[in-house]
C-alpha positions in Angstrom: 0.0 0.0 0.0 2.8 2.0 -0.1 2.6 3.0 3.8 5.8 2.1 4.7 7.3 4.8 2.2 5.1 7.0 4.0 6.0 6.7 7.4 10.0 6.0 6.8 9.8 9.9 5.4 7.3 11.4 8.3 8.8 14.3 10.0 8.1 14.4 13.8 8.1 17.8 15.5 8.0 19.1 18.8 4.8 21.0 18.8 2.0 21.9 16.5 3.7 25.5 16.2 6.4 24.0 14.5 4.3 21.4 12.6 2.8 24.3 10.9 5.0 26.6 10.2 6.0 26.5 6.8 1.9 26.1 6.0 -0.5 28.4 4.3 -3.5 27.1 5.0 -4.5 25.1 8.3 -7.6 23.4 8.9 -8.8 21.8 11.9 -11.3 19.2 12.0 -14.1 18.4 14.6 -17.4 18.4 14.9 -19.9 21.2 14.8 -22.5 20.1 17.0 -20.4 18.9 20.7 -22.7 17.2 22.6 -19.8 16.4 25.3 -18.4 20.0 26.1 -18.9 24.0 25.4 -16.8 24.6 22.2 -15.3 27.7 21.2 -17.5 29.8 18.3 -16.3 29.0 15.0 -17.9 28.5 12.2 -17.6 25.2 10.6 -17.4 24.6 6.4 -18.1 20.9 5.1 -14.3 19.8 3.6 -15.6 19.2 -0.1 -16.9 22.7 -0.4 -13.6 24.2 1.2 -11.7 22.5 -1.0 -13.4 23.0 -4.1 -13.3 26.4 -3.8 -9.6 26.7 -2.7 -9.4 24.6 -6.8 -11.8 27.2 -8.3 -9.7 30.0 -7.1 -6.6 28.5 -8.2 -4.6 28.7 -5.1 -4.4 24.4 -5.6 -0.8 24.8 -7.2 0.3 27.3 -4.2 -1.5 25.4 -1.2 0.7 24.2 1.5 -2.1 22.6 3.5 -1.8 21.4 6.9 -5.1 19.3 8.4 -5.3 18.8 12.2 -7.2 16.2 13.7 -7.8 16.0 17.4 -7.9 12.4 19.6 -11.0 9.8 19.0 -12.0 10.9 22.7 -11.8 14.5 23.1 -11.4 15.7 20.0 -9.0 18.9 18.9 -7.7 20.9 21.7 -9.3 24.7 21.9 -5.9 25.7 21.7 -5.2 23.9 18.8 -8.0 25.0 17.5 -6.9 28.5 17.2 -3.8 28.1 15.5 -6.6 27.2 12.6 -7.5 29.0 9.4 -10.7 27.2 9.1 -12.1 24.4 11.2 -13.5 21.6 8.9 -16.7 19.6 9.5 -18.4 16.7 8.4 -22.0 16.2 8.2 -23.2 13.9 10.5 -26.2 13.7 12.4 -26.5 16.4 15.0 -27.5 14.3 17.8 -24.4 11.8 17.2 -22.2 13.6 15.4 -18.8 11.5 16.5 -16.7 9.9 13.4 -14.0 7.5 14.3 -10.7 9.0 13.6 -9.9 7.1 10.7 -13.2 7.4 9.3 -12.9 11.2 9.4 -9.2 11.1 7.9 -10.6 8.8 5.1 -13.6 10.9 4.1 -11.6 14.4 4.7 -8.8 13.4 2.4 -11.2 12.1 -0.3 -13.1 15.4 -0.7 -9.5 16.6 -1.0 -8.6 14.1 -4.1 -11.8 14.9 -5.8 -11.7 18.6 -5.2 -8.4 18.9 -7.0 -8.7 16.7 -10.0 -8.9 13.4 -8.3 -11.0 10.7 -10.7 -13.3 7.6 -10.8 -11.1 4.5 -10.6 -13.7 2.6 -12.3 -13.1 4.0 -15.7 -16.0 4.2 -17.4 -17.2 1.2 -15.7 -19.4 3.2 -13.0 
C-alpha cells in the first residue's frame, strides 16, 4: 500500500507550532455540533466545499495545507484550535455527530482528491 514509504519519510516535530510553520493554509477538523463540552465559536465549512473552492480560485498549485485532527475521545484541543485558518466539519447527524478517527481522515482526504482533480477508478465502468 505504499505506507511504509510513508511513514520512513514522516517528519516528527516538537509542537503543533512547529508542525505548521511553513503552511498556508490550516484546517482543523471536529465536529460542529459537541454534545460532550462548550466549544469555542467557529464556524464550521463541510471539507468538499472548502476544497473545491480553494481549486476554483486556483490557489491548488500554491497550497501548502496542513489538516489537524484532534484524539478519538476528546477531539481537537481549543488551543489547537486556534492556530486554525478554518475548522472543517463533516456532516453527520447532529444528535451523534462523532466519526471514528480514521473514518474522518478517510472521508476528509477524499473530498480533498476529488476537489483537486482526483478521478473515478472505475473508468467508465461506473
Amino acid at each position: 500500500s505504499g505506507a511504509n514509504e510513508v511513514l520512513k519519510n514522516a517528519n516528527i516535530f516538537t509542537s503543533l507550532e512547529e508542525a505548521v510553520a511553513d503552511r498556508n493554509v490550516v484546517c482543523g477538523t471536529g465536529m460542529p455540533f459537541d454534545m460532550f463540552r462548550k466549544r469555542l465559536e467557529r464556524d464550521y465549512i463541510e471539507p468538499r466545499v472548502f476544497f473545491e473552492k480553494m481549486a476554483d480560485e486556483g490557489r491548488d498549485d500554491e497550497l501548502r495545507l496542513a489538516l489537524i485532527f484532534g484524539s478519538e475521545q476528546t477531539g481537537i484541543e481549543e488551543s489547537d484550535m486556534e492556530k486554525c485558518n478554518v475548522m472543517l466539519g463533516i456532516p453527520t447527524n447532529p444528535t451523534f455527530g462523532s466519526l471514528n478517527l480514521a473514518s474522518a481522515v478517510q472521508l476528509i482526504a477524499y473530498d480533498l482528491r476529488m476537489a483537486i482533480g482526483g478521478h473515478n477508478s472505475y473508468g467508465d465502468i461506473c
